[in-house]
N, C-alpha and C positions, 0 to 999 in steps of 0.2 A: 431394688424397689424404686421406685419412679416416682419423684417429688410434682408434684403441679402447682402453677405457681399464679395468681390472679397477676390482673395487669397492671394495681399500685405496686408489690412489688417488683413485676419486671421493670418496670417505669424507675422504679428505685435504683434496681443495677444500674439501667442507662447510665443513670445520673450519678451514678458512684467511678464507674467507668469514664465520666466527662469528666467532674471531680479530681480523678486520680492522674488523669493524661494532664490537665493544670493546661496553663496560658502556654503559646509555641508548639502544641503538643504534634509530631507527626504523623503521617502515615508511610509506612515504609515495604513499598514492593519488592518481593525476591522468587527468582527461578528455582527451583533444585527442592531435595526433600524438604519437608519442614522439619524441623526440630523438635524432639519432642518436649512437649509442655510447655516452658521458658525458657528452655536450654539457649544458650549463644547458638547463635549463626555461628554456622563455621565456612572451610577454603569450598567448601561443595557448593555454597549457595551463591547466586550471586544480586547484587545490591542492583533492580533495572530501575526503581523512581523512588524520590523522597520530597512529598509533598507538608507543607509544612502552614499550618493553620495559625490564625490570630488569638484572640484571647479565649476561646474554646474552640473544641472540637464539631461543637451543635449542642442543640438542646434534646432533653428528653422529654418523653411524650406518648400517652398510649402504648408502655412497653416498649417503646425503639428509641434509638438516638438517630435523628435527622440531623443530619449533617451542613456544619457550612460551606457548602462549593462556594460562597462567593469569597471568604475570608482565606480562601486557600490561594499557596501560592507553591509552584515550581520550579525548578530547571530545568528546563525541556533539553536544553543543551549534553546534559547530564546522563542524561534518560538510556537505557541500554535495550537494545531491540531485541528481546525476548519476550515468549508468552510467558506470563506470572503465573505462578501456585500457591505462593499466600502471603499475606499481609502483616507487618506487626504495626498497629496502636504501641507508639512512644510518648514519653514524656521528653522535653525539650533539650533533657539532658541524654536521652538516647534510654532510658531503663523500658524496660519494654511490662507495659498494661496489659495487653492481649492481644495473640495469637489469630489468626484468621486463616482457613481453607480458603483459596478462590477456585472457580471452576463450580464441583460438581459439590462445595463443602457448605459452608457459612455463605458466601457470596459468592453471585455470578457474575462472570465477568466474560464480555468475548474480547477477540482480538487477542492483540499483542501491546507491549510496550514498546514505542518507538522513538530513536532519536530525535530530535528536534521536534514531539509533539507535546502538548500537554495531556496528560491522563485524564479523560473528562469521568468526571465526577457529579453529571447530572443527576439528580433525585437518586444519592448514594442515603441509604438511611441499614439501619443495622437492627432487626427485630430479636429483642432475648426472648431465648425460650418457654416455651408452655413450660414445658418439663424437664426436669435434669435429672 
């Protein structure tokens, strides 16, 4: 049965999800299957960007969380040249908030990740669901 959800509460998740990721929270790109649920990363995936944010994530708003590209920061140096599959939302200490599809799931992303580039992150915002 399919819950539908108005847009204070999805507005709500955002904000629980910014909330929970806390201050340093990152974003962490990986190749390979995803994992399922929360499960650990394992030797299949591999770690291409770990971008890593200021005192939040972004704000919530209208059901989504917009994100701070400017507060974010990388290693491009770091950066492994493969196209991504999906994302985890961490907290600073590395526990992982949420799971993301990239490509055809949660978020679209073209390209690849590349060495010595930064991952740009213009107008990155994350819409919760109507329905779950």
């Amino acid at each position: 049965m399919a819950t539908h959800l108005r847009t204070s509460a999805r507005t709500g998740m955002a904000q629980g999800i910014i909330t929970d990721a806390g201050a340093g929270a990152k974003l962490k790109v990986y190749n390979g299957t995803r994992p399922a649920a929360l499960d650990a990363v394992s030797g299949g995936n591999t770690l291409l960007a770990t971008i890593t944010f200021g005192a939040t994530i972004g704000t919530a708003t209208s059901g989504a969380i917009d994100w701070d590209e400017a507060g974010a920061t990388q290693n491009n140096a770091s950066h492994v040249s493969v196209t991504p599959t999906f994302a985890d939302i961490t907290t600073s200490a590395d526990a992982v908030v949420a799971r993301l599809d990239l490509g055809s799931g949660s978020w679209t992303m073209t390209g690849t990740v590349a060495t010595g580039q930064n991952v740009t992150l213009s107008t990155l915002s994350w819409v919760m669901p109507h329905t779950i």
